[in-house]
C-alpha positions in Angstrom: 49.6 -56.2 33.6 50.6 -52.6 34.9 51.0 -50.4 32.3 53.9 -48.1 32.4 53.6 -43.9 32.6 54.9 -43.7 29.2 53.1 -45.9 27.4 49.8 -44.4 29.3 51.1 -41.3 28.6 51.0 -42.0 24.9 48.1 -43.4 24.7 46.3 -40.5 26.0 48.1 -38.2 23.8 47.0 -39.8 20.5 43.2 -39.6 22.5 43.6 -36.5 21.8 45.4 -36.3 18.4 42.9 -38.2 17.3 39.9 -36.3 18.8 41.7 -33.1 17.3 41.9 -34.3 13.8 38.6 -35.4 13.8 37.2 -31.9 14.9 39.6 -30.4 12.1 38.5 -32.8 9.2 34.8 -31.9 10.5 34.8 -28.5 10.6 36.8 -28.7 7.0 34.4 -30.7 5.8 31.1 -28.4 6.7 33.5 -25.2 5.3 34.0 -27.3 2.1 30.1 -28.0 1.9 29.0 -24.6 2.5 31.0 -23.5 -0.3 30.2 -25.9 -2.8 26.4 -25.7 -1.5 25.2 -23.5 -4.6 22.5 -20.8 -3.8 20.1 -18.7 -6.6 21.2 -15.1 -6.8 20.6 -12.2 -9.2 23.6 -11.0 -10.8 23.7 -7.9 -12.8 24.6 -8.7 -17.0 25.1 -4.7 -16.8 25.5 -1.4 -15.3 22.6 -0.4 -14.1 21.7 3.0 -13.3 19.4 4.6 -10.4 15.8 6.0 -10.5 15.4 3.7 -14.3 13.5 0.5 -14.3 15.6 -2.4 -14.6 15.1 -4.4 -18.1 15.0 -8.0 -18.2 18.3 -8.3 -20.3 20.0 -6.4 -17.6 20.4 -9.0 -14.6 20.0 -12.8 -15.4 19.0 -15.9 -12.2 22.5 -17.6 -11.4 24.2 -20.0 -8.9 27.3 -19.5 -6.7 28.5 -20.8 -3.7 26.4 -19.6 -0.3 29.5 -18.8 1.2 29.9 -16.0 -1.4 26.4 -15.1 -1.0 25.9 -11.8 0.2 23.4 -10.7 2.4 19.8 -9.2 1.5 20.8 -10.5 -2.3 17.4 -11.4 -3.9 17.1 -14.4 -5.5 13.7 -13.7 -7.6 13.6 -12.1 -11.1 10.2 -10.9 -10.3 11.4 -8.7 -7.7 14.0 -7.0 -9.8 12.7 -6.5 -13.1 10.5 -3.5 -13.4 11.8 -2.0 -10.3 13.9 0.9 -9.9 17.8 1.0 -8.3 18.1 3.8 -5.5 22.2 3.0 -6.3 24.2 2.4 -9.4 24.9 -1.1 -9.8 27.9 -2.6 -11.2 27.8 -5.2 -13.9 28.8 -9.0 -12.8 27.8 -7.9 -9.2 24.7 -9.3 -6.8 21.6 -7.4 -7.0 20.6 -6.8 -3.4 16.8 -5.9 -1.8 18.7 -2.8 0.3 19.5 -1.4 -3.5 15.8 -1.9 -5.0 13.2 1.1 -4.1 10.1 -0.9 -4.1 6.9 1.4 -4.7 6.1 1.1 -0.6 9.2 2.8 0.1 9.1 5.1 -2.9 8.4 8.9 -2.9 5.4 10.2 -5.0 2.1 8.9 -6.0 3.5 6.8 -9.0 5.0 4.3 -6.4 2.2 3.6 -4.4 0.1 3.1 -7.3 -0.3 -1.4 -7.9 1.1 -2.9 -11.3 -2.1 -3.0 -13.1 -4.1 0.1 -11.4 -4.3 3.3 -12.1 -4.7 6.5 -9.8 -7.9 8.5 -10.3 -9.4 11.3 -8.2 -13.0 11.7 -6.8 -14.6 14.8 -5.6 -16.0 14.9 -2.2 -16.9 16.9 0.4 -17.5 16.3 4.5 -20.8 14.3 3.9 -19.3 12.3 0.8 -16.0 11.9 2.0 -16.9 10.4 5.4 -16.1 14.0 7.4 -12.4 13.6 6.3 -11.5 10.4 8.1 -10.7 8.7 5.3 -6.7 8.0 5.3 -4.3 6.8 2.5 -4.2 3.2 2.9 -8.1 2.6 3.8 -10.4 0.5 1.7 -13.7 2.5 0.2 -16.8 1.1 -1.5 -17.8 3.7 -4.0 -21.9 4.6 -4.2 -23.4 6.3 -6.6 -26.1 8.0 -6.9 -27.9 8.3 -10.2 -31.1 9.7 -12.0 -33.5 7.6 -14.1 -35.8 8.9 -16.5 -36.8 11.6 -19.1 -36.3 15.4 -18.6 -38.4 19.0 -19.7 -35.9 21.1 -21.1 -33.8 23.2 -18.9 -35.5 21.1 -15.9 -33.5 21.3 -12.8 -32.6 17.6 -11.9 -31.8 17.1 -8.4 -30.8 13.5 -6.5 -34.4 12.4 -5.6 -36.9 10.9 -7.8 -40.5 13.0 -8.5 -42.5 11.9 -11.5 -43.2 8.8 -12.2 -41.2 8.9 -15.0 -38.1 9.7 -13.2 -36.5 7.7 -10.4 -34.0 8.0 -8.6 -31.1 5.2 -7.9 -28.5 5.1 -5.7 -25.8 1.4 -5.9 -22.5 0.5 -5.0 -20.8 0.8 -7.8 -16.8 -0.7 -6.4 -16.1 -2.5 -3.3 -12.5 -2.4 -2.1 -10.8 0.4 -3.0 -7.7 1.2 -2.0 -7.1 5.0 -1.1 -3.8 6.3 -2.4 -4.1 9.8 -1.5 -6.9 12.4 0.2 -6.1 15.6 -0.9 -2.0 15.8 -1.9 -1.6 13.8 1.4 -0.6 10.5 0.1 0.3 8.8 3.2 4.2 9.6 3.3 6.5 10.2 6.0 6.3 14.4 6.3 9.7 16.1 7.4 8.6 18.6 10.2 10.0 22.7 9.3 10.9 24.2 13.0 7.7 26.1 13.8 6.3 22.5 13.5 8.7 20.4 15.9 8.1 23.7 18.3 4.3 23.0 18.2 5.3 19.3 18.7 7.6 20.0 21.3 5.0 22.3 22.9 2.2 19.1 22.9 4.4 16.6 24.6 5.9 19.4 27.4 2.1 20.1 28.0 1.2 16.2 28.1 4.2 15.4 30.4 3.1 18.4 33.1 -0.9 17.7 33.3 -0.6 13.9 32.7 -3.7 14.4 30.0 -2.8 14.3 26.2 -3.1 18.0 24.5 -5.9 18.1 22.7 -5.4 16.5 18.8 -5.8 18.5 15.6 -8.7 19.0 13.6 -8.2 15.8 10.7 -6.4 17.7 7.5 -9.7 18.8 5.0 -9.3 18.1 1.6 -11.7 18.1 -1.3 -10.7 15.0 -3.4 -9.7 11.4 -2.9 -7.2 9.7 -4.7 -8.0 6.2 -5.5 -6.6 3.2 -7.1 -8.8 1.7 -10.0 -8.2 -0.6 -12.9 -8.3 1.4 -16.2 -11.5 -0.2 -17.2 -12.9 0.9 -13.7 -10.8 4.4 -13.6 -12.9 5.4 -17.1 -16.3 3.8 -15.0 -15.5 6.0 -12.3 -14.9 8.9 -14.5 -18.3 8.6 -16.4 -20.2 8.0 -13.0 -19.1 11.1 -11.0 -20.4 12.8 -14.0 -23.6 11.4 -14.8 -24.4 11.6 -10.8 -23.2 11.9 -7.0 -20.5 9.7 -5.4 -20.2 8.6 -2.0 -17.8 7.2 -0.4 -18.2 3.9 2.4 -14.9 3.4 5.0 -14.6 -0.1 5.3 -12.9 -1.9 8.4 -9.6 -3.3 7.9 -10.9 -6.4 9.4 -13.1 -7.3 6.1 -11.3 -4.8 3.9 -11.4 -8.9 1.7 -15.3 -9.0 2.2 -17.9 -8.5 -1.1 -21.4 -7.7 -0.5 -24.2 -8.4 -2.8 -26.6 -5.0 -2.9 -29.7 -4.5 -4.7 -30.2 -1.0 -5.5 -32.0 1.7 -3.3 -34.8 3.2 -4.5 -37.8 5.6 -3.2 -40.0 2.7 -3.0 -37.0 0.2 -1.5 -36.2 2.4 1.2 -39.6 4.6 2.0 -41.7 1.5 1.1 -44.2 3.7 -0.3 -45.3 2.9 -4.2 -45.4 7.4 -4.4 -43.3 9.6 -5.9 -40.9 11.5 -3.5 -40.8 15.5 -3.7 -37.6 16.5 -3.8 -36.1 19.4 -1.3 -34.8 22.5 -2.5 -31.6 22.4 -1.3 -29.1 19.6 0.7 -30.0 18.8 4.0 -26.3 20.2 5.3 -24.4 23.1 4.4 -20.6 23.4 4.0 -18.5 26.7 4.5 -15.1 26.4 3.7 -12.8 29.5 5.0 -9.9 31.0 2.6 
């Protein structure tokens, strides 16, 4: 039988009524999920003010709807309490990460510093401090070298063993030390004065005209490392760059993880030779530091 244009006609249009409401009551129904979907957020139990650390009785874990969810808004405790707002934050609002200056994006030692270490300095100089190459953000091993034995009064003691009663040591004392500062140069982001962007300025116009890179500059010298040490380890360290001479080892980034067992150096370890050693009047370099 030959349907007529009307009735065909009608047909197809509730098709598509039908086809319409079905996309409606689906896309109603994913909008109605999302928002009853509930999602962890921190929410602030009071006003919290910048550059203070943020007390556990001052934000609290809750759930709303994801919908309402705002972005970057952190969702672990850990990660707030203990750290420090860049921003006020208002009370009943969502704590976000953008708000939180973590101690990577922190200015001043005290930042970089790990929960649980503590910042200690080491002396060094261009031999012990591996010619100045040492950057914040490198991993050391720390070697000491110590010496053993009894002493005449007002004796001179110097790093090398002489009498059989005296022996000189040297052992790594630390593996995997995380430099936090050489110097006062703690690894920041510097702002350049204009002499300096002029200087800058100059390198790249003289790089873009020869095709060769200018020439770089001389590694910044300093005279003490900064390090990061447990306090247990921070008082070791203290004691043993007083009792003796400290060295400091770079370590590759690829093993910065990697522990070595060492026995300890001696006279007759390394020369192989059961004598004593006579020691040399002086070091075998010589450093000359302008004004």
């Amino acid at each position: 039988m030959k349907l007529k244009p009307r009735i065909l006609m009608s047909l197809l249009l509730a098709i598509v009524a039908m086809i319409l409401v079905y996309v409606y009551l689906n896309t109603r129904e994913t909008a109605l999920l999302e928002s009853s979907n509930p999602k962890d957020v921190i929410i602030a139990t009071d006003d919290i003010l910048p550059s203070v650390p943020i007390e556990e009785n001052q934000v609290k874990l809750a759930q709303i709807p994801q919908k309402w969810v705002q972005k970057a808004a952190v969702s672990d405790l850990k990660a707030v309490i203990g750290n420090i707002s860049r921003v006020p934050i208002m009370k009943n609002s969502q704590v976000l990460g953008t708000e939180l200056l973590s101690y990577e994006r922190g200015t001043g030692l005290a930042f970089k510093v790990p929960v649980g270490k503590r910042a200690v300095t080491i002396a060094v100089n261009d031999v012990s401090g591996v010619a100045n190459l040492v950057q914040p953000g490198n991993y050391v091993d720390i070697v000491g070298l110590f010496k053993f034995g009894s002493f005449p009064a007002n004796a001179q003691v110097t790093p090398v063993s002489v009498a059989p009663n005296q022996q000189s040591q040297a052992l790594t004392l630390f593996q995997n030390v995380l430099v936090l500062a050489t110097g006062q140069d703690t690894g920041e982001t510097i702002t350049l004065n204009q002499d300096q962007r002029e200087k800058a300025k100059q390198r790249l116009e003289q790089y873009g005209q020869t095709g060769v890179p200018a020439r770089p500059e001389a590694p910044p010298r300093f005279m003490t490392v900064t390090v990061a040490m447990t306090p247990e380890n921070a008082q070791d360290i203290i004691f043993a760059q007083n009792a003796g001479d400290l060295t400091l080892v770079l370590r590759s980034f690829r093993e910065k993880d990697t522990v070595v067992e060492l026995k300890n150096s001696t006279a007759f370890t390394v020369l192989k030779v059961d004598m004593p050693v006579v020691p040399r009047h002086g070091p075998s370099w010589r450093e000359i530091r302008g004004q």
